[in-house]
C-alpha positions as CSV (number, residue, x, y, z in Angstrom):
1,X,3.9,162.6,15.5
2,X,4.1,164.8,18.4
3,X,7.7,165.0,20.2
4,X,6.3,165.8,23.5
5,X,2.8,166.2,24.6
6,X,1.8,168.7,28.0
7,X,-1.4,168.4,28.7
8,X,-3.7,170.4,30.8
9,X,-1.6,172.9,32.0
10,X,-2.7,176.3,32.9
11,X,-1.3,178.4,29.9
12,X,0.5,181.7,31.2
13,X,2.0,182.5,27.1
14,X,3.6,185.5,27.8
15,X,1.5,187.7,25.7
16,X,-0.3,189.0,29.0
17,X,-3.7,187.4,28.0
18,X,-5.9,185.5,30.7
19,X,-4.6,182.0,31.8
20,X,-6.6,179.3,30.4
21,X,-6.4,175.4,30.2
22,X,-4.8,174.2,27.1
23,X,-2.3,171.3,25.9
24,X,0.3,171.8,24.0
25,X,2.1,169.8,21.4
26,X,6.2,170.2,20.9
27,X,7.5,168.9,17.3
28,X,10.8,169.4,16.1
29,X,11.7,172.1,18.5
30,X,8.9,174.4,18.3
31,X,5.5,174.6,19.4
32,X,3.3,172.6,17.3
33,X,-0.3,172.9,18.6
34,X,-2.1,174.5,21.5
35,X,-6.0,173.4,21.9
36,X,-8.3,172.8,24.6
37,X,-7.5,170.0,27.0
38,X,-8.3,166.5,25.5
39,X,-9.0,167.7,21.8
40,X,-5.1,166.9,20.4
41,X,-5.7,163.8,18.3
42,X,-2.1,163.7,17.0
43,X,-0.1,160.8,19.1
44,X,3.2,161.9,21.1
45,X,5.9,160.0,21.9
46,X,5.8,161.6,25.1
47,X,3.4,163.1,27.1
48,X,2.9,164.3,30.8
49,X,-0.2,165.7,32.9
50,X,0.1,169.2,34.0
51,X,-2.8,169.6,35.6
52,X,-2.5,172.7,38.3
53,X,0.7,173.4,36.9
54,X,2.0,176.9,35.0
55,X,3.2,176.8,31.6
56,X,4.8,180.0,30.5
57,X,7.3,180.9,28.1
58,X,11.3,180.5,29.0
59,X,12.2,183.6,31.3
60,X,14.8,185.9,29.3
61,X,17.7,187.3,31.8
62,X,18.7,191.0,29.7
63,X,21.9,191.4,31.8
64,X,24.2,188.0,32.6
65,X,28.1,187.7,32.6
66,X,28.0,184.0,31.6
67,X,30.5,184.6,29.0
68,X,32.8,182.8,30.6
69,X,30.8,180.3,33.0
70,X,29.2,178.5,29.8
71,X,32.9,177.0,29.3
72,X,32.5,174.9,32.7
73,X,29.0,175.0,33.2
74,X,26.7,175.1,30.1
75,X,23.1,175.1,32.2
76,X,23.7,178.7,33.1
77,X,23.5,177.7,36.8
78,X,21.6,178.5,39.1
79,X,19.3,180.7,36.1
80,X,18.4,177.9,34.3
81,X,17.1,176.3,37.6
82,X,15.2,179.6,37.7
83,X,13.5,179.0,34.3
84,X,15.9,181.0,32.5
85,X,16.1,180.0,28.9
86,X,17.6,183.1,27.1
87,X,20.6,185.0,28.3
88,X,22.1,188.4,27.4
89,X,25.9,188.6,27.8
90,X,29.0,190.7,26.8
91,X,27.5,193.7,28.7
92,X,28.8,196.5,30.7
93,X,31.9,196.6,27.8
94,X,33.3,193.1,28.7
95,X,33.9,190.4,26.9
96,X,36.4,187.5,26.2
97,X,36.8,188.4,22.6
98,X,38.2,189.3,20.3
99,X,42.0,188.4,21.5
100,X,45.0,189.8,19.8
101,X,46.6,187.0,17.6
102,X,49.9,188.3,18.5
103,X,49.7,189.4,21.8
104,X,49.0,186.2,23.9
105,X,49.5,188.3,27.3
106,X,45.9,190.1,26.4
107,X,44.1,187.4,27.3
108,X,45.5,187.5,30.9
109,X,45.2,191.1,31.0
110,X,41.6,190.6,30.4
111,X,40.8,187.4,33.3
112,X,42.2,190.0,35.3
113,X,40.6,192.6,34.7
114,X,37.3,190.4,34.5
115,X,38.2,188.6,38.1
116,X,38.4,192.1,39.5
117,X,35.9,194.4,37.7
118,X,32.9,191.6,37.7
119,X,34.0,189.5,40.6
120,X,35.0,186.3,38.3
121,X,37.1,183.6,40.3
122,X,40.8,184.0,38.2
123,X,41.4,180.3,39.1
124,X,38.0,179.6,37.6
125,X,39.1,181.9,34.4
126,X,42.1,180.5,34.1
127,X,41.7,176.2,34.5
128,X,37.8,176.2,33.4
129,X,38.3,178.2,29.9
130,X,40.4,177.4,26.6
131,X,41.3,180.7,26.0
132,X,41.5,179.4,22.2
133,X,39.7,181.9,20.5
134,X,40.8,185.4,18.4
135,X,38.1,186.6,16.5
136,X,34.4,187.6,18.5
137,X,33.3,184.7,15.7
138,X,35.6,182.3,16.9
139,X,34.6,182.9,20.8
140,X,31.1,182.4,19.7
141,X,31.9,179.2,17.5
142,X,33.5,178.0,20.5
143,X,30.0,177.8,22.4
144,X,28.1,176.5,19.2
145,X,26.6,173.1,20.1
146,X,28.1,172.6,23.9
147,X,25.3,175.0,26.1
148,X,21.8,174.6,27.8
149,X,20.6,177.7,27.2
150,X,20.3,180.1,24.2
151,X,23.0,182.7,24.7
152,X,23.4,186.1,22.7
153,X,26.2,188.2,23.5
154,X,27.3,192.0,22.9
155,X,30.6,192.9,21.8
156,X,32.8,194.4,24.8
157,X,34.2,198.0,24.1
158,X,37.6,197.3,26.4
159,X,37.9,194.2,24.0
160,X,37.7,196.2,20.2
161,X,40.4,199.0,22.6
162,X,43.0,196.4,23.7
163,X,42.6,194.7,20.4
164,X,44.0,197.7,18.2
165,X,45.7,200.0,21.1
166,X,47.4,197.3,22.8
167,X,48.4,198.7,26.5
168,X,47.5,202.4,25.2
169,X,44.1,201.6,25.4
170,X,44.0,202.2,28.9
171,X,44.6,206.1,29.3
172,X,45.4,206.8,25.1
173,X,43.5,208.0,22.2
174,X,42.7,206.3,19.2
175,X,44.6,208.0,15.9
176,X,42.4,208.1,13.2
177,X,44.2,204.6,11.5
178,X,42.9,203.1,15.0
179,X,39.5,204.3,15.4
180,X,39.0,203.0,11.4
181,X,40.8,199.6,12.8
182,X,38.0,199.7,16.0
183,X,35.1,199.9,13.8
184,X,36.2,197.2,11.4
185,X,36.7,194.8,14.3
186,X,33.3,195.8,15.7
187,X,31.7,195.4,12.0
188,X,33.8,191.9,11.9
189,X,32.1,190.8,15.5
190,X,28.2,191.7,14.3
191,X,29.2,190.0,10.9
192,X,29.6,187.4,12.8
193,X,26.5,187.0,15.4
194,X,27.9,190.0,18.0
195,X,24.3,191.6,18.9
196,X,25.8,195.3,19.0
197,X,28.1,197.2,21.2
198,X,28.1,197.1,25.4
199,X,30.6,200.4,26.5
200,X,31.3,201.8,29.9
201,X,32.4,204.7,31.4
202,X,31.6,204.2,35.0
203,X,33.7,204.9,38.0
204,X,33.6,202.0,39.5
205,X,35.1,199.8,37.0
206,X,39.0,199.4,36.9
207,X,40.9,196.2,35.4
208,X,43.4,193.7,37.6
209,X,45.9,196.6,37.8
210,X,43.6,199.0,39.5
211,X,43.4,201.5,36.3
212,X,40.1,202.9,34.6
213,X,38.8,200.1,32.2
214,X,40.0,200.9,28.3
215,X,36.5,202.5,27.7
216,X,36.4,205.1,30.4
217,X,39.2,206.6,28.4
218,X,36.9,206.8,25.5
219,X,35.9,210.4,24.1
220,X,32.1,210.6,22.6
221,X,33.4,211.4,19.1
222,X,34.6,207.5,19.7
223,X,31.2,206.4,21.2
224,X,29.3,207.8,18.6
225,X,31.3,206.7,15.6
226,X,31.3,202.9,17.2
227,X,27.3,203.9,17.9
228,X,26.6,204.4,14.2
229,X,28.8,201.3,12.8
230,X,25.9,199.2,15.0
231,X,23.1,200.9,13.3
232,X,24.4,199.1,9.7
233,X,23.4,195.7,11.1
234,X,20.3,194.0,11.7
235,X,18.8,192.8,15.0
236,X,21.7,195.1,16.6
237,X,21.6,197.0,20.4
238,X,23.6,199.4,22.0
239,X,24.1,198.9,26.3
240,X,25.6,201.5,28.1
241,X,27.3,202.3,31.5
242,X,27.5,205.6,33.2
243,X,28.8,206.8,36.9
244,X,25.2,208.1,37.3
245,X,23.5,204.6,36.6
246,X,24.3,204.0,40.0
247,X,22.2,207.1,41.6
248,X,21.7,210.0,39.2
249,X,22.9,210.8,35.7
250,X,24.5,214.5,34.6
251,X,23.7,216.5,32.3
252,X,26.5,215.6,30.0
253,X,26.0,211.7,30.7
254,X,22.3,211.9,29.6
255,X,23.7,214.1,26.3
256,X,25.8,211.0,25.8
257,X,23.2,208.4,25.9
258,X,20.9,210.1,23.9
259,X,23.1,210.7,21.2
260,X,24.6,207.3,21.3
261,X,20.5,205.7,21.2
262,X,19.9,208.6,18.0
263,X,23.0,207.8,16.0
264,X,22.9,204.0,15.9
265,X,19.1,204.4,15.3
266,X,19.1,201.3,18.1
267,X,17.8,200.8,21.3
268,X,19.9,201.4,24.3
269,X,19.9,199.7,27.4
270,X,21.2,200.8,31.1
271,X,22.0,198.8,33.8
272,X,20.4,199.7,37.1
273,X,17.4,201.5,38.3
274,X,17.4,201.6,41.4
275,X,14.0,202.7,43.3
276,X,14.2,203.8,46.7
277,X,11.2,206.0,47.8
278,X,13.6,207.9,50.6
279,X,14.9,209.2,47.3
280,X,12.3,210.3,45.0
281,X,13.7,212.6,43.0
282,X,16.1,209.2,41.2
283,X,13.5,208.0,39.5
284,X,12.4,210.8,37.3
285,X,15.9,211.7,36.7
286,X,16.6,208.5,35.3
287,X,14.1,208.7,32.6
288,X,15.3,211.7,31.3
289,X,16.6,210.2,29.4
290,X,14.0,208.3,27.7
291,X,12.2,210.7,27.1
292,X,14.9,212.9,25.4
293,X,15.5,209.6,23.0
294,X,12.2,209.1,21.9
295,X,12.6,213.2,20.8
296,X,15.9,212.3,19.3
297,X,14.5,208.8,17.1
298,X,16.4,207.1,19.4
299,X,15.2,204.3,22.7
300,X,16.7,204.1,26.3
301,X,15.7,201.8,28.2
302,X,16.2,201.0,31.9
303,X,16.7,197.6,33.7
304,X,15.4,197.2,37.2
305,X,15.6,194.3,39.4
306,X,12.2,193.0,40.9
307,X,13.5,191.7,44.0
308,X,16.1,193.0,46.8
309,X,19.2,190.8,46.0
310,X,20.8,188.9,48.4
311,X,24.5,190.0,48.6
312,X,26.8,189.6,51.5
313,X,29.7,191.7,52.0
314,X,33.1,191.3,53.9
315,X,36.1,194.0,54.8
316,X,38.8,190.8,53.7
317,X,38.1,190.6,49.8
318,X,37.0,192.9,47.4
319,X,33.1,193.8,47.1
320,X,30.8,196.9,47.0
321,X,32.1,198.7,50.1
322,X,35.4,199.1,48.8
323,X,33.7,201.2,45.6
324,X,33.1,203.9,48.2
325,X,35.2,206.6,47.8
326,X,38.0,206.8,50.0
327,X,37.4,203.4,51.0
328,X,39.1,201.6,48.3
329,X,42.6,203.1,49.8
330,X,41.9,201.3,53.5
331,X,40.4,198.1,51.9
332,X,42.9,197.5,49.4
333,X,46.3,197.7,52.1
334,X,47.5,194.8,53.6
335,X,45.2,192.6,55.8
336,X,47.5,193.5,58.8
337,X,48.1,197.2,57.8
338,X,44.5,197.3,56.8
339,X,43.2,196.1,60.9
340,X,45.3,199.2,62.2
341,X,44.0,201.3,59.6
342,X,40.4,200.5,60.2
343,X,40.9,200.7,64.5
344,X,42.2,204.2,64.3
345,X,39.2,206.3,65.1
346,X,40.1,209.0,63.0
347,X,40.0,206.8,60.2
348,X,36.9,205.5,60.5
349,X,35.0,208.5,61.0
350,X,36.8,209.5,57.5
351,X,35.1,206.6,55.9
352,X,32.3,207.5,57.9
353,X,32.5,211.1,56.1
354,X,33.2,209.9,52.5
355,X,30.5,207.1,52.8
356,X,27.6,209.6,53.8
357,X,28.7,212.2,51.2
358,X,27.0,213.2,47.7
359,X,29.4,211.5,45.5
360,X,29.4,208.1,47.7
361,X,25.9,208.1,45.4
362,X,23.8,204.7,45.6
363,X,26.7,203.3,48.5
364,X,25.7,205.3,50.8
365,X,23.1,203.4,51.9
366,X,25.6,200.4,52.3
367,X,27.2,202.6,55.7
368,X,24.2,201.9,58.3
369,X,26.4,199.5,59.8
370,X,24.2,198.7,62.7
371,X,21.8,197.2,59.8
372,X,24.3,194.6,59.2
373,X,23.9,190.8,59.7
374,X,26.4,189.0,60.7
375,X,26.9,186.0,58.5
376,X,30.0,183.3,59.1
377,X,32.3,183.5,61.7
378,X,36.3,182.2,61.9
379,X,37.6,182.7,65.3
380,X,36.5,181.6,69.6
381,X,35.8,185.6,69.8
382,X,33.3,186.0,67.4
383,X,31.0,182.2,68.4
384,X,27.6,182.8,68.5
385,X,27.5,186.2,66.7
386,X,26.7,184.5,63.5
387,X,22.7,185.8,62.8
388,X,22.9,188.6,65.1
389,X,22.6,192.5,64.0
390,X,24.9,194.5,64.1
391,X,23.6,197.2,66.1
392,X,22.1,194.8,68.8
393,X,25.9,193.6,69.5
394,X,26.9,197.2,69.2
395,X,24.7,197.9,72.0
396,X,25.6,195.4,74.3
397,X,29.3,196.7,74.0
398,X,28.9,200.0,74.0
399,X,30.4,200.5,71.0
400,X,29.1,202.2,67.8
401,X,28.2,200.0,65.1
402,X,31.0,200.5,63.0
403,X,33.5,200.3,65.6
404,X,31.4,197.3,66.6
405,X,31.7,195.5,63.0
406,X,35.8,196.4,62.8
407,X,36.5,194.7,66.2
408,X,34.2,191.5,65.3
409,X,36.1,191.3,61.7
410,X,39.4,192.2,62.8
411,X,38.9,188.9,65.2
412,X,38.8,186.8,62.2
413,X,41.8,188.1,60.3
414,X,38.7,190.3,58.1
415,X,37.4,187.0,57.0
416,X,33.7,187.9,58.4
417,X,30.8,187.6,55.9
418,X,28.7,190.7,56.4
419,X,25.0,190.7,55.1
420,X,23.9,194.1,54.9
421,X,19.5,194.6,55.5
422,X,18.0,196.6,53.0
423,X,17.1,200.0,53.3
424,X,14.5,199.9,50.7
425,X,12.2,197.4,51.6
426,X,9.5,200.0,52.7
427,X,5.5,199.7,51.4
428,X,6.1,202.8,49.7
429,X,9.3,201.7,47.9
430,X,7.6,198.6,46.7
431,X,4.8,200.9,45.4
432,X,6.7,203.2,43.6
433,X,8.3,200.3,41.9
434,X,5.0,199.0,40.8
435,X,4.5,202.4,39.7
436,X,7.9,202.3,37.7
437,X,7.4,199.4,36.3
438,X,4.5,200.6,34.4
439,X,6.8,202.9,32.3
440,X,7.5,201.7,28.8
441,X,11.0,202.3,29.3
442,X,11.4,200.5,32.2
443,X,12.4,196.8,32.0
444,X,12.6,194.5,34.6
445,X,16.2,192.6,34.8
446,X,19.8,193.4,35.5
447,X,21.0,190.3,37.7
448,X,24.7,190.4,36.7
449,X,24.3,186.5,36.6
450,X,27.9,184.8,36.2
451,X,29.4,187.9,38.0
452,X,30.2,189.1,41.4
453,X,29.6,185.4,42.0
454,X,31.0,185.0,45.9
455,X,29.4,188.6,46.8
456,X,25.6,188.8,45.1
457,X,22.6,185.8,43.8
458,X,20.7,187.7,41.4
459,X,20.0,184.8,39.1
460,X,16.8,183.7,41.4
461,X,15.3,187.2,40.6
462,X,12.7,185.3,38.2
463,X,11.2,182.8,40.5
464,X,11.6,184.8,43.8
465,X,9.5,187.6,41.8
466,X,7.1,185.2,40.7
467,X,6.5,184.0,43.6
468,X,5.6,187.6,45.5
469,X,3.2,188.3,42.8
470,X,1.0,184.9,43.8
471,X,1.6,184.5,47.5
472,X,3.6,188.0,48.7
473,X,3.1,191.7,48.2
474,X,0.7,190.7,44.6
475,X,1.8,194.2,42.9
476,X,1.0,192.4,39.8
477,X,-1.0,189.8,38.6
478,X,0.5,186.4,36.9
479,X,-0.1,186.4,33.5
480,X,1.7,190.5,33.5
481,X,4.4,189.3,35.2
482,X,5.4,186.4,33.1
483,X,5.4,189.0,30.1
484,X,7.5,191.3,32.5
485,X,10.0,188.5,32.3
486,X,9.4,186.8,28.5
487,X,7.7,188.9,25.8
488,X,9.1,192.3,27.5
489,X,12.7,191.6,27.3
490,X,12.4,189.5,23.8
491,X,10.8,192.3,21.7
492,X,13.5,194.7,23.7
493,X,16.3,192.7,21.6
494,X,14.1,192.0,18.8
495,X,14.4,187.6,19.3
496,X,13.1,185.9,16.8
497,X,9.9,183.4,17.5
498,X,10.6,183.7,21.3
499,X,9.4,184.9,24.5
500,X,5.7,183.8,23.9
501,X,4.3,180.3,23.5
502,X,2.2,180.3,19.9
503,X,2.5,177.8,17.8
504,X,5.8,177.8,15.4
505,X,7.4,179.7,18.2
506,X,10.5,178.1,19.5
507,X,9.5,175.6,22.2
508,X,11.4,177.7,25.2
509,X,9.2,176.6,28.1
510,X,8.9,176.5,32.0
511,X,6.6,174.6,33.9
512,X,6.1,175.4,37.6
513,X,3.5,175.3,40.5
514,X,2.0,178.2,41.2
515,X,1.4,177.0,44.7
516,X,5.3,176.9,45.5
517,X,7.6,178.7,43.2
518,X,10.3,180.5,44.8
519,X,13.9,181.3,45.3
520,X,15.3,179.2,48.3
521,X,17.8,181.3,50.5
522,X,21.8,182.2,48.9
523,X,24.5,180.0,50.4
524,X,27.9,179.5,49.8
525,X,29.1,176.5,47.6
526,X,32.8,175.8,46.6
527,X,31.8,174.6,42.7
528,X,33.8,176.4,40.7
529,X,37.1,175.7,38.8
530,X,39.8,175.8,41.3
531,X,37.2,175.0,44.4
532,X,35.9,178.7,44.1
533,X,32.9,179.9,45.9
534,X,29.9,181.3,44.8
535,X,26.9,182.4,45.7
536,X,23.6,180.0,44.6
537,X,20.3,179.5,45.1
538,X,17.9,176.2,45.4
539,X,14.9,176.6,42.8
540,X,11.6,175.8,44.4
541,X,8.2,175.1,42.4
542,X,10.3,174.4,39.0
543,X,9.2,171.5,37.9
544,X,11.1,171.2,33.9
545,X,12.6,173.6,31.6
546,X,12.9,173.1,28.2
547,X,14.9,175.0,25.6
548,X,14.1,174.1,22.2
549,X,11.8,171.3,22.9
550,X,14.6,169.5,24.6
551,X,14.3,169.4,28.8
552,X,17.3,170.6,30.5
553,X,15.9,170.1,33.9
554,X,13.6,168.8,35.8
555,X,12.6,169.2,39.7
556,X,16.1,171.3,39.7
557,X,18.2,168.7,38.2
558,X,19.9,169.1,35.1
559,X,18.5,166.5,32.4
560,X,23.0,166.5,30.5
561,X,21.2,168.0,27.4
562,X,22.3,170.8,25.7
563,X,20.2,171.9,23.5
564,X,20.5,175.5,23.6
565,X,21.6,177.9,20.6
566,X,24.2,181.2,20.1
567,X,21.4,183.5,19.0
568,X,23.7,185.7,16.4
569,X,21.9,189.1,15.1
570,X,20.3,189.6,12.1
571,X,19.8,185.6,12.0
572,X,18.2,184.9,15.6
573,X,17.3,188.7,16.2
574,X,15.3,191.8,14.1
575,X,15.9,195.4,14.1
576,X,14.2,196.9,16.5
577,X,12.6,200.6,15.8
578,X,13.2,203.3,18.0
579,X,10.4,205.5,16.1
């Protein structure tokens, strides 16, 4: 007997083949049949009609920080209300494991490096997880049998650092002794499910004491030798982080990839393309190096987001404006000291400066302050501003936008939310990223889900994308943009029996109308550990998700199962040639 039955669903299975009719049968966790509408004889114990509704394959998000959010929220929220299934943590060299047995103070080193570097609420980190683990095995036995979703996680280079330098990781060098002590933990961690390495060396990322991150003090003789230990594993990955992911790499950065790809013999993956066709030149220099890998036997492969994320943006708390350089110095003082700071006029057009120079890189697009949107609003002053741009207010004062924006903020003690319009929403930019997307190298994802959580919503980008290609811009048809977001990223990480629906493939599924899927707009909730905030995002057109046969949700309510499974490499993931 049949677990489940769907019948007469339109069948979008990921591989990019036409739609067509079809039912299909669930048993045991897997898909058990797929035939024409009305020809399964075998009886169900369920069944439902899906006529003029989608059935596609579970959407797999490459590039999540829910490492910690699956402690107090195993459905992955608000992705899995997207029609995530599959999620990729441990990236950008972060992670909660492995923790020093004998140093119990790393582990609040590392919530406060993780509430500052990716945005994580530290009450959330610190009432909403156990903190019980050592071992990268023990984190991930932790999650065994308590989440929604299937989750596979890389190990964090700043973890396998603090683990065997202690303190020294951040600014030392590794003796030899260490370095040998670094690759056994990160042998130890695959051994036990870890899909590969995740490293940065990215300028933008310090810990809670405002220091580079442990890997940023990393020399490449280090990378590589860390690079090779993840080539003796099956199913392994390498994901890397460099100051020129963020606009365009050096020379020696793309060296650095390239060699890290080559000596592991593993894919490599970079987190994020960004396509703006008032910069053309970025895109080609990006995948350089691709195409230096696939000379070297090596892979590198680029994530790009779909959609224009919502983010929102404030000069009270930390967020992307103060990773401009020179502005971290203003934004970082004082609320009081900061207001002074940021009236003086000869300060501002110093920010002004740095923000429109070279090395201000992707940010400096975040600087056309009379784009901005003003969001909420705390003080008499500032009532009825709140949906108004920037630049409109600016004129009514006489004011320029900047100064504009500092006197509305400073009103309300800097508590303002700013939501910057994007510069990039052009035809031509959204036709050179149809054109980028065709590139084999290119991957769509990179939503830094579980991150950044009060400041950006990239979870949605999966139904907000589907729903452009059937009732927006159409850059791409249905059926290839479900395999953008299924088959793509599953043979990218190698996933065993998932990212397609074909019978004995695990029974990962979404099931959503066509005529309505889409993100609903970001708003601010308080849901968090602690009475945090975060960004979220209503699903629309989601009618159930299922991971491993089991529904987790249906019409964007959670269903209390938890079906989902830590995919460990080798077992739940194959190597993946680079040839």
């Amino acid at each position: 007997m049949l677990d489940h039955l769907i019948k007469g669903a339109t069948l979008v299975d990921g591989t990019g083949a036409p739609a067509r009719p079809a039912d299909v049968g669930i048993r045991g966790g897997r898909i058990a049949v797929i035939a024409d509408p009305g020809t399964v004889q075998e009886p169900a114990a369920g069944t439902e009609d899906a006529t003029g509704l989608v059935l596609a394959p579970g959407f797999v998000d490459p590039h999540t920080h829910y490492d910690a959010q699956l402690f107090w929220d195993p459905y992955a929220t608000p992705s899995m209300n997207h029609g995530v299934t599959t999620v990729v943590g441990g990236n950008c060299g972060f992670t909660l494991a492995p923790l020093h047995p004998d140093r119990p103070e790393d582990a609040d080193y590392t919530r406060r490096m993780m509430s500052k570097v990716e945005g994580m609420s530290l009450k959330a980190l610190e009432e909403g997880v156990s903190w019980g683990w050592q071992s990268f095995g023990d984190y991930l036995s932790a999650l065994d049998g308590r989440i929604a979703v299937n989750a596979g996680f890389m190990v964090g280079h700043c973890a396998l650092r603090r683990h065997v330098m202690g303190p020294d990781a951040v600014g030392g060098q590794p003796t030899p002794a260490q370095l040998d002590a670094m690759l056994a933990l990160l042998h130890d961690a695959m051994d036990a499910g870890a899909w590969g390495l995740s490293t940065t060396q990215s300028s933008t990322h310090s810990d809670g004491d405002g220091k580079p991150v442990a890997s940023r003090h990393a020399r490449p003789a280090e990378l590589l030798a860390l690079s090779a230990a993840v080539g003796e594993h099956e199913g392994t990955q390498l994901e890397a982080i460099v100051a020129g992911c963020l606009d365009q790499f050096a020379d020696d950065e793309i060296d650095l990839l390239v060699e890290m790809s080559a000596a592991a013999g593993r894919p490599l993956n970079w987190n994020v393309l960004t396509i703006d066709a008032a910069v053309p030149e970025r895109v080609p220099r990006q995948l350089v190096p691709s195409e230096r890998a696939r000379e070297a036997g090596g892979r590198i492969v680029a994530l790009t987001m779909p959609i224009l994320t919502p983010m929102n943006m404030s000069l009270g708390t930390f967020c992307a404006l103060n990773l401009i350089p020179g502005w971290g110095e203003i934004l970082g003082l004082p609320v009081p000291e900061r207001i002074e700071r940021l009236r003086d006029a000869g300060v501002r057009a110093e920010m002004l400066r740095r923000a429109d120079s070279k090395e201000a890189g992707i940010f400096r697009r975040l600087a056309n302050f009379g784009r901005y949107v003003i969001g909420d609003t705390y003080s008499p002053e500032n009532e009825g501003l709140s949906g108004r741009v920037v630049g409109d207010i600016a004129a009514e004062r006489g004011l320029d936008p900047f100064r504009c924006l500092v006197e509305i903020c400073a009103n309300d003690r800097l508590r303002t939310v700013l939501w910057p319009m994007p510069t990039d929403n052009d035809p031509a930019t959204w036709a050179l990223r149809r054109e980028t997307w065709e590139h084999e190298d290119v991957l769509l994802g990179g939503s830094d889900a579980g991150a950044h959580l009060d400041r950006m919503c990239g979870a949605p980008y999966t139904t907000r994308f589907l729903g452009d290609c059937l009732r927006g811009r159409k850059l791409v048809p249905l059926e290839r943009a479900v395999k953008m977001l299924t088959d793509d990223p599953a043979r990218l990480f190698g996933l065993r029996e998932r990212g397609r629906i074909e019978e004995g493939f695990h029974a990962d599924l979404v099931l959503f109308d066509p005529e309505r899927i889409e993100a609903g707009p970001a708003t601010l909730v308080h849901d968090l550990p602690g009475d945090s905030p975060r960004l979220d995002s209503k699903a629309i057109g989601i009618v159930s998700v299922r991971v491993n046969g089991i529904e987790t949700l249906r019409d964007d309510r959670v269903t209390g199962a938890v079906p989902g499974t830590v995919l460990r490499s080798g077992r739940d993931t194959r190597t993946v040639s680079t040839k």
